[in-house]
Structure formats: structure tokens, C-alpha cells
PDBQT receptor file of N, H, CA, C and O in Angstrom, charges set to zero:
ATOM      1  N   UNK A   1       4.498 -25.416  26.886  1.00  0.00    +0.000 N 
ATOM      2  CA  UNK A   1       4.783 -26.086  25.627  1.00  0.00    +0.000 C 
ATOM      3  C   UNK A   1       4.091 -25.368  24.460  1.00  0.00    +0.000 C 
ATOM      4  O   UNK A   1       4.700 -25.027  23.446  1.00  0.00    +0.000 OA
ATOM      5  N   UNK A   2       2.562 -25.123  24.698  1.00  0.00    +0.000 N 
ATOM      6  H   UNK A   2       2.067 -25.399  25.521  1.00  0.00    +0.000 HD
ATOM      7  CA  UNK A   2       1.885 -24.315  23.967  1.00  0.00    +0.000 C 
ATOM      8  C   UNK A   2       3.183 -22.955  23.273  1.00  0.00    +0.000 C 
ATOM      9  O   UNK A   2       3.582 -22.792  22.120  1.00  0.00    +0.000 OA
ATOM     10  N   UNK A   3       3.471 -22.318  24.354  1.00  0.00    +0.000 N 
ATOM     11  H   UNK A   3       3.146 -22.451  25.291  1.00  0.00    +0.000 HD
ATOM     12  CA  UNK A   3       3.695 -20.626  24.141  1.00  0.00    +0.000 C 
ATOM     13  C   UNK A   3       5.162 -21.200  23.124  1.00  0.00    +0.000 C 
ATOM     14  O   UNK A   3       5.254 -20.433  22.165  1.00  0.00    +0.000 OA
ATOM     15  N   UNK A   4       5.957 -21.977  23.093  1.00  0.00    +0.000 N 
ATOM     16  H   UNK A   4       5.882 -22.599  23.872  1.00  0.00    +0.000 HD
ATOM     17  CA  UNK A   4       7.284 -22.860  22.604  1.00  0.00    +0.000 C 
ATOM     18  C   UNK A   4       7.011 -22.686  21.112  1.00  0.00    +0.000 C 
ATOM     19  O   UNK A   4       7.630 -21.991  20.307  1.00  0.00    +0.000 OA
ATOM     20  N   UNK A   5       5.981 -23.444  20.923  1.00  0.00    +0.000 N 
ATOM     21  H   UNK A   5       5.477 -24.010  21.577  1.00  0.00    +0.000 HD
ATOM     22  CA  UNK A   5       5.120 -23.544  19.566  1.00  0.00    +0.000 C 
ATOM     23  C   UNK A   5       4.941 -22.622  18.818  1.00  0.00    +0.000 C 
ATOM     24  O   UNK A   5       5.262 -22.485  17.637  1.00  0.00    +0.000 OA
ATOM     25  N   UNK A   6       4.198 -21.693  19.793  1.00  0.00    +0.000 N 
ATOM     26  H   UNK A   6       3.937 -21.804  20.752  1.00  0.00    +0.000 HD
ATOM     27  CA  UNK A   6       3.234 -20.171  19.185  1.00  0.00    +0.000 C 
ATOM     28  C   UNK A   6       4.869 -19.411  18.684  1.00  0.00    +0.000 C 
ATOM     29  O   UNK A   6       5.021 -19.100  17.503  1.00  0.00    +0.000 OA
ATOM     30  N   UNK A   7       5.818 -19.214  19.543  1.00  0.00    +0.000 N 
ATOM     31  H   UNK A   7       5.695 -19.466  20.503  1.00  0.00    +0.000 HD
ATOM     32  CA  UNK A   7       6.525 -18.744  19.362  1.00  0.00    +0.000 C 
ATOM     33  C   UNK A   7       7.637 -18.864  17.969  1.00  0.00    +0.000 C 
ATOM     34  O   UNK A   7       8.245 -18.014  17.320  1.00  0.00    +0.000 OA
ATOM     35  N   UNK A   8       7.551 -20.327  17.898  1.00  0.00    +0.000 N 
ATOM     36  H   UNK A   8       7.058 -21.018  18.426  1.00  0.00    +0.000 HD
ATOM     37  CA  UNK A   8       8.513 -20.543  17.256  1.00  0.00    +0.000 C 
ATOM     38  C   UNK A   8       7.912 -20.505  15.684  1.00  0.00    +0.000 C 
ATOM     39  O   UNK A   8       8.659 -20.582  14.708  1.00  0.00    +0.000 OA
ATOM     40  N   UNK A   9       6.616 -20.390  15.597  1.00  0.00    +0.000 N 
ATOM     41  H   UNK A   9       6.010 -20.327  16.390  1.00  0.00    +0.000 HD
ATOM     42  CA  UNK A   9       5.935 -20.471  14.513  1.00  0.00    +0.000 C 
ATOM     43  C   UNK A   9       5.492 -18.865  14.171  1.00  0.00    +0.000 C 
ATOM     44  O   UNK A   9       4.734 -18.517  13.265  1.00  0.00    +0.000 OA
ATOM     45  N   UNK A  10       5.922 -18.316  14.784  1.00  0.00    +0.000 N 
ATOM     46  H   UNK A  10       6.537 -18.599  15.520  1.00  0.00    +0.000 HD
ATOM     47  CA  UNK A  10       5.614 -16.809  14.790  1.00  0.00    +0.000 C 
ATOM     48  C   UNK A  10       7.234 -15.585  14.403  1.00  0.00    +0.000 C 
ATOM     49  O   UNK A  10       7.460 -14.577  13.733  1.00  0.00    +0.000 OA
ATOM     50  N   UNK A  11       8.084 -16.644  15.454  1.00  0.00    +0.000 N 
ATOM     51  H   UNK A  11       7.900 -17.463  15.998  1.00  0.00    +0.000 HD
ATOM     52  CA  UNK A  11       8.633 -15.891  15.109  1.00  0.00    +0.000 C 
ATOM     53  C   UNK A  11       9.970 -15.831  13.590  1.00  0.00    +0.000 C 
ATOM     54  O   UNK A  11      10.793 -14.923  13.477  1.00  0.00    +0.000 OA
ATOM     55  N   UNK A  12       9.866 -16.827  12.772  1.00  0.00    +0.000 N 
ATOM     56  H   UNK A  12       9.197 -17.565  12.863  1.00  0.00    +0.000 HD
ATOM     57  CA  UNK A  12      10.317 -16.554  11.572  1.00  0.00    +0.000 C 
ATOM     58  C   UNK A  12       9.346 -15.554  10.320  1.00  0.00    +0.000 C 
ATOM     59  O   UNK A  12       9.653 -15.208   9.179  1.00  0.00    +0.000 OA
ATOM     60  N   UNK A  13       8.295 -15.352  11.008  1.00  0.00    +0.000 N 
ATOM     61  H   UNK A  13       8.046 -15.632  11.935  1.00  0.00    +0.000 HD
ATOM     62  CA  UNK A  13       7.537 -14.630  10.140  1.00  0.00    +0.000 C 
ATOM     63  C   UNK A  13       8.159 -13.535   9.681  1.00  0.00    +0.000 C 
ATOM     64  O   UNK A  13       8.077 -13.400   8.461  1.00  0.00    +0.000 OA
ATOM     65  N   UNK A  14       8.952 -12.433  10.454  1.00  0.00    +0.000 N 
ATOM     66  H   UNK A  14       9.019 -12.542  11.446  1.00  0.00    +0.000 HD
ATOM     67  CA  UNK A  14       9.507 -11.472  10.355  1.00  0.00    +0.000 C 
ATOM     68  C   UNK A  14      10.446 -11.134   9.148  1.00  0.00    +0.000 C 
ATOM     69  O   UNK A  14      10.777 -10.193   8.427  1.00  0.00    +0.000 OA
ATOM     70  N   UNK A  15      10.727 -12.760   9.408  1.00  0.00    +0.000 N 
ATOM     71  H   UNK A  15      10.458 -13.524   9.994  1.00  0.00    +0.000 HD
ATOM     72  CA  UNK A  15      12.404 -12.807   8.380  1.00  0.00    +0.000 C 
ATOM     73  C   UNK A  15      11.824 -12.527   6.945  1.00  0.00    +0.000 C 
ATOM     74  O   UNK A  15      12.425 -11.721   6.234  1.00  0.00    +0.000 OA
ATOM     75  N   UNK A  16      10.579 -13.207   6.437  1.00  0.00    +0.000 N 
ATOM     76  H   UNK A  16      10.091 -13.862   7.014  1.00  0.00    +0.000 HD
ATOM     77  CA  UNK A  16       9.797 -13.130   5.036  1.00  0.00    +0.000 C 
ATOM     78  C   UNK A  16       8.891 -11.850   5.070  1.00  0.00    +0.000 C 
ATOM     79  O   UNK A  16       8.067 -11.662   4.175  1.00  0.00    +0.000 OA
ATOM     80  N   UNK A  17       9.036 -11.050   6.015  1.00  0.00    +0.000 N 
ATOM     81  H   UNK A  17       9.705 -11.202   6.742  1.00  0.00    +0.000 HD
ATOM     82  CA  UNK A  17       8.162  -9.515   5.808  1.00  0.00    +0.000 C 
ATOM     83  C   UNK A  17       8.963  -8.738   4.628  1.00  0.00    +0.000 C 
ATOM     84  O   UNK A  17      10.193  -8.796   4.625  1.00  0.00    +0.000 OA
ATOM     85  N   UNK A  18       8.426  -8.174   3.854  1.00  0.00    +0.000 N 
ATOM     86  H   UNK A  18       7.427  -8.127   3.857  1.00  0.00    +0.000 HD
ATOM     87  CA  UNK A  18       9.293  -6.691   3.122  1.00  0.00    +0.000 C 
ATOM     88  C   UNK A  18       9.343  -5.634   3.822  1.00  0.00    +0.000 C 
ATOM     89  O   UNK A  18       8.687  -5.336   4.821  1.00  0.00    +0.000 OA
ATOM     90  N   UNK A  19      10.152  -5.057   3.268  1.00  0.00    +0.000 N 
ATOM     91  H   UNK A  19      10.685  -5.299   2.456  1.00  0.00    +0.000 HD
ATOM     92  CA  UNK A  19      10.480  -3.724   4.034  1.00  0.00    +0.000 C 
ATOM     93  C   UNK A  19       9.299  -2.576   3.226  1.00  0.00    +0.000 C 
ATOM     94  O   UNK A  19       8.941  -2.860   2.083  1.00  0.00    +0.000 OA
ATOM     95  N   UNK A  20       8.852  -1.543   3.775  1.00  0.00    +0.000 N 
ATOM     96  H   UNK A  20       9.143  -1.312   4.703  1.00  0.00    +0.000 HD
ATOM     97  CA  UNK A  20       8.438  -0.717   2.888  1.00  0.00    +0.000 C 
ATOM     98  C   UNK A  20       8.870  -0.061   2.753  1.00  0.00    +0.000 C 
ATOM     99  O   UNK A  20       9.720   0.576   3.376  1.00  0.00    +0.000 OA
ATOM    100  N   UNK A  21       8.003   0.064   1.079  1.00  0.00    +0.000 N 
ATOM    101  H   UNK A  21       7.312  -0.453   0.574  1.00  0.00    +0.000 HD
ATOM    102  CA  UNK A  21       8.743   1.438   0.400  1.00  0.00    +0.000 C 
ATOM    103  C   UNK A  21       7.555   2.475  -0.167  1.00  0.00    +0.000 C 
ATOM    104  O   UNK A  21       6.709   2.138  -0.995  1.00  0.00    +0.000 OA
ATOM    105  N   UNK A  22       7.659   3.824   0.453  1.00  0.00    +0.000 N 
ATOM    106  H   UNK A  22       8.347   4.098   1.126  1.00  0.00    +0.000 HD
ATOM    107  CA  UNK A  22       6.366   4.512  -0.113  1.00  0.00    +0.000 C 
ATOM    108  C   UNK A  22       6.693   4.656  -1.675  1.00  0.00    +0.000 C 
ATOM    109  O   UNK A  22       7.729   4.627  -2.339  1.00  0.00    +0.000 OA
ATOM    110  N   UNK A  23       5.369   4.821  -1.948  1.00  0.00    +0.000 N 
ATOM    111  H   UNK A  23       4.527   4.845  -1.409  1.00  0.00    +0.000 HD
ATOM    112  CA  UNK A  23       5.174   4.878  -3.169  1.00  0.00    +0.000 C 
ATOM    113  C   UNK A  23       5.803   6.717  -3.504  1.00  0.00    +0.000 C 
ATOM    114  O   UNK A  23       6.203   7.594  -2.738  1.00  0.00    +0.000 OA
ATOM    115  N   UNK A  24       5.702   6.685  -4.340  1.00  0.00    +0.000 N 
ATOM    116  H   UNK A  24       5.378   5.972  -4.962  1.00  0.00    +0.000 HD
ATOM    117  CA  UNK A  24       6.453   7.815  -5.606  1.00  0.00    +0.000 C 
ATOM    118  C   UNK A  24       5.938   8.241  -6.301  1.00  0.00    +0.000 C 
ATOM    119  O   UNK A  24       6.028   7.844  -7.463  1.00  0.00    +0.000 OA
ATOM    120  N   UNK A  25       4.926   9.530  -5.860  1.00  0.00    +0.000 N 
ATOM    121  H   UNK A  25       4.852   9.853  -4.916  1.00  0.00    +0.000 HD
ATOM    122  CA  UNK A  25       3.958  10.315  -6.626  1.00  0.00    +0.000 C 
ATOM    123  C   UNK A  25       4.201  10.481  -8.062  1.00  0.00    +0.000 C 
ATOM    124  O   UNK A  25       5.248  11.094  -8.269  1.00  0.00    +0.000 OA
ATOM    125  N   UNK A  26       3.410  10.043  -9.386  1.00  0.00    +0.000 N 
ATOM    126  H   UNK A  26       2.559   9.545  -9.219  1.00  0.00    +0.000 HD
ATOM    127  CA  UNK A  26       3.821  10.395 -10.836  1.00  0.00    +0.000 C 
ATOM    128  C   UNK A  26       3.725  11.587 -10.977  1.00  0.00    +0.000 C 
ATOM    129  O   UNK A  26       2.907  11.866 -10.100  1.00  0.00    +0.000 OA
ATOM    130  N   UNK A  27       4.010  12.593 -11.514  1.00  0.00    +0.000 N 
ATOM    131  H   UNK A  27       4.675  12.366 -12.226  1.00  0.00    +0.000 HD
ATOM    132  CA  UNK A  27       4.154  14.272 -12.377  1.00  0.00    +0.000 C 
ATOM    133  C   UNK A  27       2.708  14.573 -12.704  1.00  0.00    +0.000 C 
ATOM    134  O   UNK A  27       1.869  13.673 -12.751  1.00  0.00    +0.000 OA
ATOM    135  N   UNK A  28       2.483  15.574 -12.883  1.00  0.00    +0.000 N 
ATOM    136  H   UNK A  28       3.164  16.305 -12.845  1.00  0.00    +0.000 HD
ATOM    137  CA  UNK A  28       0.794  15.504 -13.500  1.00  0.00    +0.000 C 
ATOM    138  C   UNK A  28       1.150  15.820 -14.746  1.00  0.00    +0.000 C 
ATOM    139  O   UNK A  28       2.102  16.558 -14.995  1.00  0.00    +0.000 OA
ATOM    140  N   UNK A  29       0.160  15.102 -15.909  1.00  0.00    +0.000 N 
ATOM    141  H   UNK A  29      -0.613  14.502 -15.706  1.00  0.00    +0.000 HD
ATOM    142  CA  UNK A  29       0.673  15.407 -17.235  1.00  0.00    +0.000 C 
ATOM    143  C   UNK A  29      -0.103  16.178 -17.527  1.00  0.00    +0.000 C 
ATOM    144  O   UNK A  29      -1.036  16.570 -16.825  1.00  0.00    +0.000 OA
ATOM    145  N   UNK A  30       0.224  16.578 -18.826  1.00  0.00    +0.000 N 
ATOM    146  H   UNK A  30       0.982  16.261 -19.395  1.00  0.00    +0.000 HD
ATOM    147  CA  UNK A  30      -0.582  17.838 -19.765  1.00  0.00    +0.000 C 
ATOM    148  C   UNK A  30      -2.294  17.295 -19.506  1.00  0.00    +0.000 C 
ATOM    149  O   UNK A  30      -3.113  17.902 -18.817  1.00  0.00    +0.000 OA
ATOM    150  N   UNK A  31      -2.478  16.331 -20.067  1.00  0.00    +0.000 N 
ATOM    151  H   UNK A  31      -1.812  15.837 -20.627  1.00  0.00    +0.000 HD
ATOM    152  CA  UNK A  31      -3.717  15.613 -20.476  1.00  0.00    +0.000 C 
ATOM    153  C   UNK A  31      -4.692  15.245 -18.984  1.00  0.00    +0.000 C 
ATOM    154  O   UNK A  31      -5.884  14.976 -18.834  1.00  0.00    +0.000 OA
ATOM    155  N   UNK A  32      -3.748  15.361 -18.196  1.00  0.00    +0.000 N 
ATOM    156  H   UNK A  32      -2.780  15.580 -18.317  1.00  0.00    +0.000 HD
ATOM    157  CA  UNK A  32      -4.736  15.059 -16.565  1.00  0.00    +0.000 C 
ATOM    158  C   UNK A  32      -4.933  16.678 -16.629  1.00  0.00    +0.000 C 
ATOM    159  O   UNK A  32      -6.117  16.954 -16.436  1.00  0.00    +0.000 OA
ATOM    160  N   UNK A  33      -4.154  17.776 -16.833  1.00  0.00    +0.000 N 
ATOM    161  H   UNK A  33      -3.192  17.552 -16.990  1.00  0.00    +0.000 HD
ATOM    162  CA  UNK A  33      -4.598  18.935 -16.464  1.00  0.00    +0.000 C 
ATOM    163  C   UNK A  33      -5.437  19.833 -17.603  1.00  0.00    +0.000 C 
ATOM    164  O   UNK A  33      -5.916  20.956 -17.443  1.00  0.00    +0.000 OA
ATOM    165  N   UNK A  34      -5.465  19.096 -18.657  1.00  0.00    +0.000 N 
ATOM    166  H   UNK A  34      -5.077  18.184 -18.788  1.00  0.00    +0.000 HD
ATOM    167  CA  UNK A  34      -6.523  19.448 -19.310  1.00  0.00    +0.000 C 
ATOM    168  C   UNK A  34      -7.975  18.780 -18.775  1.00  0.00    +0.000 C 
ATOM    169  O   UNK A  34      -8.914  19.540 -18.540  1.00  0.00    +0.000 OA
ATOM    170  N   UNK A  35      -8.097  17.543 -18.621  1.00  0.00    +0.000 N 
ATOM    171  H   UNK A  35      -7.334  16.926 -18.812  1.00  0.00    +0.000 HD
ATOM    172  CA  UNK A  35      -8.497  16.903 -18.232  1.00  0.00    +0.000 C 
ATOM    173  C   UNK A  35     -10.141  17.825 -17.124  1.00  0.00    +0.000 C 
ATOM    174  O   UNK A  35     -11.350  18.036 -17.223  1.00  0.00    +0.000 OA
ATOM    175  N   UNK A  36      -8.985  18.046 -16.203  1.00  0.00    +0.000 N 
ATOM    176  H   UNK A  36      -8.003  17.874 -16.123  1.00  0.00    +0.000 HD
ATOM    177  CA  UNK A  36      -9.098  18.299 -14.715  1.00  0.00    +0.000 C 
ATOM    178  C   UNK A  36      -9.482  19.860 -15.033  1.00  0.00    +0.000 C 
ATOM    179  O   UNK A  36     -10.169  20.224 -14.078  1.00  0.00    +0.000 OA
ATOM    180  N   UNK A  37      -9.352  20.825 -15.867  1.00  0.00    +0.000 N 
ATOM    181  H   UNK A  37      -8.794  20.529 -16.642  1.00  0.00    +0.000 HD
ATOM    182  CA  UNK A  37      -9.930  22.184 -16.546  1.00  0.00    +0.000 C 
ATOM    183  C   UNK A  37     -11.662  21.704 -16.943  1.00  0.00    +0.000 C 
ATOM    184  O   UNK A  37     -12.675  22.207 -16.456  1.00  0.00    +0.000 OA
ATOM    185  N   UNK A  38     -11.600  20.786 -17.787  1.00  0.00    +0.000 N 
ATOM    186  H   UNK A  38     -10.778  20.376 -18.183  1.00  0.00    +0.000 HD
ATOM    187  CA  UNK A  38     -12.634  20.435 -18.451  1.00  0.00    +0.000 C 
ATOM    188  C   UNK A  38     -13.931  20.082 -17.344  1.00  0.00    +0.000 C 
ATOM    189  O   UNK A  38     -15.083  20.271 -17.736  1.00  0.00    +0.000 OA
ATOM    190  N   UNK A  39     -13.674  19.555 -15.927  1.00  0.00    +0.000 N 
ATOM    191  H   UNK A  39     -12.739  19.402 -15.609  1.00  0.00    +0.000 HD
ATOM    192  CA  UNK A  39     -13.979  19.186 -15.092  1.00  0.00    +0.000 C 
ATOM    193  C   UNK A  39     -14.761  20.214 -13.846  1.00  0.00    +0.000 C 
ATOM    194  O   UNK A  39     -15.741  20.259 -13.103  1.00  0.00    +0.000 OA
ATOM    195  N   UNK A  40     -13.686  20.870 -14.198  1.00  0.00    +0.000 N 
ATOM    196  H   UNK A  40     -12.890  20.834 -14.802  1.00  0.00    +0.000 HD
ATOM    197  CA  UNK A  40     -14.032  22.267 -13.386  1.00  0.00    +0.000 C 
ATOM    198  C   UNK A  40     -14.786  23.040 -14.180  1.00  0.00    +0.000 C 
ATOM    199  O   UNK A  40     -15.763  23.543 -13.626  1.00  0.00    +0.000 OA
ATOM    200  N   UNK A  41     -14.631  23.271 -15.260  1.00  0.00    +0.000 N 
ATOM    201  H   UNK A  41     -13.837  22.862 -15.711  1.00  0.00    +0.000 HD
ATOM    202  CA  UNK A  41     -15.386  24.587 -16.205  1.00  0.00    +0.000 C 
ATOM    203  C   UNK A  41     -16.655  23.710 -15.927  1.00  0.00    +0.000 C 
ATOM    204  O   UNK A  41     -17.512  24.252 -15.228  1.00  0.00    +0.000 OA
ATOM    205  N   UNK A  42     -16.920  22.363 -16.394  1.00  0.00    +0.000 N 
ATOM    206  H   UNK A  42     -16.225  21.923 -16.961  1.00  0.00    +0.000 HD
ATOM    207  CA  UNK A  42     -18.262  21.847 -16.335  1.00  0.00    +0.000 C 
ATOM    208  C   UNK A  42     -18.800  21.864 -14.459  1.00  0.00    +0.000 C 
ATOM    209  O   UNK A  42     -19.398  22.858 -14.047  1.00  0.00    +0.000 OA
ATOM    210  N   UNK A  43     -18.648  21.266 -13.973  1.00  0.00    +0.000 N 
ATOM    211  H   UNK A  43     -18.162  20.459 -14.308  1.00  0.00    +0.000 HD
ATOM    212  CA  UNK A  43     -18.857  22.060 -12.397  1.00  0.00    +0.000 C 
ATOM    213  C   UNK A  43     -19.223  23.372 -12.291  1.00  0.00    +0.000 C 
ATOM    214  O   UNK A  43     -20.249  23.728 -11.710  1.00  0.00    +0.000 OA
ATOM    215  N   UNK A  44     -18.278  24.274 -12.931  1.00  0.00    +0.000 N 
ATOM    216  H   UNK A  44     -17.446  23.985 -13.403  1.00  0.00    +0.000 HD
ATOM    217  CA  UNK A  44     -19.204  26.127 -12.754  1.00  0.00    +0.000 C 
ATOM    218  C   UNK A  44     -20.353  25.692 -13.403  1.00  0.00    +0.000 C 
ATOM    219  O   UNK A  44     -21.327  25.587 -12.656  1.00  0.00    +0.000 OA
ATOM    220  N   UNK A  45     -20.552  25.375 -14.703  1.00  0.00    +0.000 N 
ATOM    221  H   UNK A  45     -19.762  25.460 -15.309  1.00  0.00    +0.000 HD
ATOM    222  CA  UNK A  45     -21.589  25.904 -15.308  1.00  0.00    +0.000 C 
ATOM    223  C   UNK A  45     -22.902  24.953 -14.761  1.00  0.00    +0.000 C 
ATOM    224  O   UNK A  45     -24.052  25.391 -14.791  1.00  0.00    +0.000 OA
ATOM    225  N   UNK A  46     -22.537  23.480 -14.217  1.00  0.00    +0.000 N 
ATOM    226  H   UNK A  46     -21.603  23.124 -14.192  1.00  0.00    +0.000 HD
ATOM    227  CA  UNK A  46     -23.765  23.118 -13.614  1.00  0.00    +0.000 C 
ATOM    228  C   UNK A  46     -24.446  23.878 -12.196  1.00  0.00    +0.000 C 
ATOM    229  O   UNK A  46     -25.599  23.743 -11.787  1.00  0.00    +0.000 OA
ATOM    230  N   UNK A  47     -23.687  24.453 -11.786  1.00  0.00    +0.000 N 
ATOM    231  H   UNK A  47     -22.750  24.563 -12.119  1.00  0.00    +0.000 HD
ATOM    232  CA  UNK A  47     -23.703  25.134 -10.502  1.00  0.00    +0.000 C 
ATOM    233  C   UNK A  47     -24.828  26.146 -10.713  1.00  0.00    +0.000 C 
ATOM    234  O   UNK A  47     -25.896  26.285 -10.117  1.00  0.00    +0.000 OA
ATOM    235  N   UNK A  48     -24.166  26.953 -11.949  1.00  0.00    +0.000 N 
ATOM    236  H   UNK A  48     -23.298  26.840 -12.433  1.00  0.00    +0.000 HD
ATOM    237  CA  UNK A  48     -24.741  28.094 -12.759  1.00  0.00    +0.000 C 
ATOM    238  C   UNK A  48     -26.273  27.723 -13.185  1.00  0.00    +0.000 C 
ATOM    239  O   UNK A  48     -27.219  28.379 -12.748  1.00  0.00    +0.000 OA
ATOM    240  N   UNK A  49     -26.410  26.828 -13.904  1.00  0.00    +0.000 N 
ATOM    241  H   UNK A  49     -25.641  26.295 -14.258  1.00  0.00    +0.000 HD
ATOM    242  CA  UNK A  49     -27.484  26.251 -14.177  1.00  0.00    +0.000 C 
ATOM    243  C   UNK A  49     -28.754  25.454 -13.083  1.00  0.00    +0.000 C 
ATOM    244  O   UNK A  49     -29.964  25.474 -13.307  1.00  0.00    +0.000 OA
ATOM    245  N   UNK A  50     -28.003  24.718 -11.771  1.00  0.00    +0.000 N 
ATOM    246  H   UNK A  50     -27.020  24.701 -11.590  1.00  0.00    +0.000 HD
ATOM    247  CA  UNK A  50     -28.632  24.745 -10.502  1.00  0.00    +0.000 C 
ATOM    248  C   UNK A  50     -29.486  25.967  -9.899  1.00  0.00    +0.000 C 
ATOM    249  O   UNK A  50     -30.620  26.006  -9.421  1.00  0.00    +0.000 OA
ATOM    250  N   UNK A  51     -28.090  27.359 -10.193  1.00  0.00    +0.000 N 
ATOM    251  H   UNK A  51     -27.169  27.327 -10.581  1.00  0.00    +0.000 HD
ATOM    252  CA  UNK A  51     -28.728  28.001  -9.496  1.00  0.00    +0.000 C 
ATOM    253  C   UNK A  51     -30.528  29.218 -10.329  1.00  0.00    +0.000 C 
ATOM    254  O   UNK A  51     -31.404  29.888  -9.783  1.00  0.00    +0.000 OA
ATOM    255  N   UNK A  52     -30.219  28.884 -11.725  1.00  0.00    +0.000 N 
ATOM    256  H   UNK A  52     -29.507  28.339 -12.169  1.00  0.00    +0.000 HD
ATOM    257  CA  UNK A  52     -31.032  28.968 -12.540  1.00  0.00    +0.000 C 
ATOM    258  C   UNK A  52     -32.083  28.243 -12.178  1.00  0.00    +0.000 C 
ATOM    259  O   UNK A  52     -33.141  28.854 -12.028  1.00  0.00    +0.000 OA
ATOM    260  N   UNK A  53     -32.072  27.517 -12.064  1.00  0.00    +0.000 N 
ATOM    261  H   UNK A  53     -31.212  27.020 -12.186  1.00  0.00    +0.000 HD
ATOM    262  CA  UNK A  53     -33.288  26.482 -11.737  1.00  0.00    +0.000 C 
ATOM    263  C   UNK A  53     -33.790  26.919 -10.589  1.00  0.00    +0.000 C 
ATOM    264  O   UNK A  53     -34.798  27.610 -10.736  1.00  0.00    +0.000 OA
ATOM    265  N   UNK A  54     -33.357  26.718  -9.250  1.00  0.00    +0.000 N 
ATOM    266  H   UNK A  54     -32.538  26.156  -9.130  1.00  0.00    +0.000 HD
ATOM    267  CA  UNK A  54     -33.792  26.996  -8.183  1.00  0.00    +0.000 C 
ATOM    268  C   UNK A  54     -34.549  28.713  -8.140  1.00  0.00    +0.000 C 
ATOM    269  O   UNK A  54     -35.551  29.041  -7.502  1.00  0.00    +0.000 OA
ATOM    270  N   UNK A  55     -33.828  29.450  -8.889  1.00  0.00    +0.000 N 
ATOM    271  H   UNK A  55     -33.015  29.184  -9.407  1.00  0.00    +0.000 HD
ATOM    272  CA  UNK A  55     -33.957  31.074  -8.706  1.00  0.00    +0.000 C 
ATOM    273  C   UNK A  55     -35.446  31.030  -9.230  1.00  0.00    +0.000 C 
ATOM    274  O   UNK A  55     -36.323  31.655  -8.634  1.00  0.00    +0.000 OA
ATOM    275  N   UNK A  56     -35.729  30.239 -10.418  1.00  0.00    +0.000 N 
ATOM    276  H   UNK A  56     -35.016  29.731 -10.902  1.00  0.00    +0.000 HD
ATOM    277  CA  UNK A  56     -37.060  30.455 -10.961  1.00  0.00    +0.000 C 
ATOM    278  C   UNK A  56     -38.525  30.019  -9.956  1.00  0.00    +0.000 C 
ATOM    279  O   UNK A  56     -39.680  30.395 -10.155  1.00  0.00    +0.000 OA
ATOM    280  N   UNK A  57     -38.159  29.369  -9.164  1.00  0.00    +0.000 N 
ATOM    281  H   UNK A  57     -37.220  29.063  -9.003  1.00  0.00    +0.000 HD
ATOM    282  CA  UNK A  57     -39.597  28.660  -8.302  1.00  0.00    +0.000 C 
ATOM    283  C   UNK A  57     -39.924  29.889  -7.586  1.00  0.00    +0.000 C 
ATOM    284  O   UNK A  57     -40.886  29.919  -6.819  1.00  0.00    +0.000 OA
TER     285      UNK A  57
């Protein structure tokens, strides 16, 4: 009687699932790839400056 129950309460769940849909990568814009330059140039030069630091001890 239990499993009757479980079942029947389980199995309309399916019917209210969505289907998926992957998502849909956006374009990269100008401004993320300026962005993302600005990011990197600053990264070299802390690197640069790390290794300044360390070289002096």
C-alpha cells in the first residue's frame, strides 16, 4: 500500500519538470576586452614589481 502511495505521488512529478535548455554564451564586448587588457597589463607589472622586491633581500 505504502509503495501505491510513494508511487503515485512521485510519479506526476515528471509531468511539471522543464526541459533544459543550455544557456547561450553572450559575445565578448569591446569594454570586457578592454577591461580584461587592463587586468593583464596590471598582473605583469605586479609580477614585475614582486619580483623587484624579492631580488633585493
Amino acid at each position: 500500500m505504502k509503495r501505491i502511495l510513494a508511487l503515485a505521488l512521485l510519479a506526476p512529478s515528471s509531468v511539471f519538470a522543464a526541459s533544459f535548455e543550455r544557456p547561450i554564451p553572450q559575445p565578448q564586448t569591446e569594454t570586457a576586452e578592454f577591461w580584461f587588457l587592463m587586468g593583464s597589463i596590471a598582473l605583469i607589472v605586479s609580477l614585475g614589481f614582486v619580483q623587484y622586491l624579492v631580488s633585493r633581500r
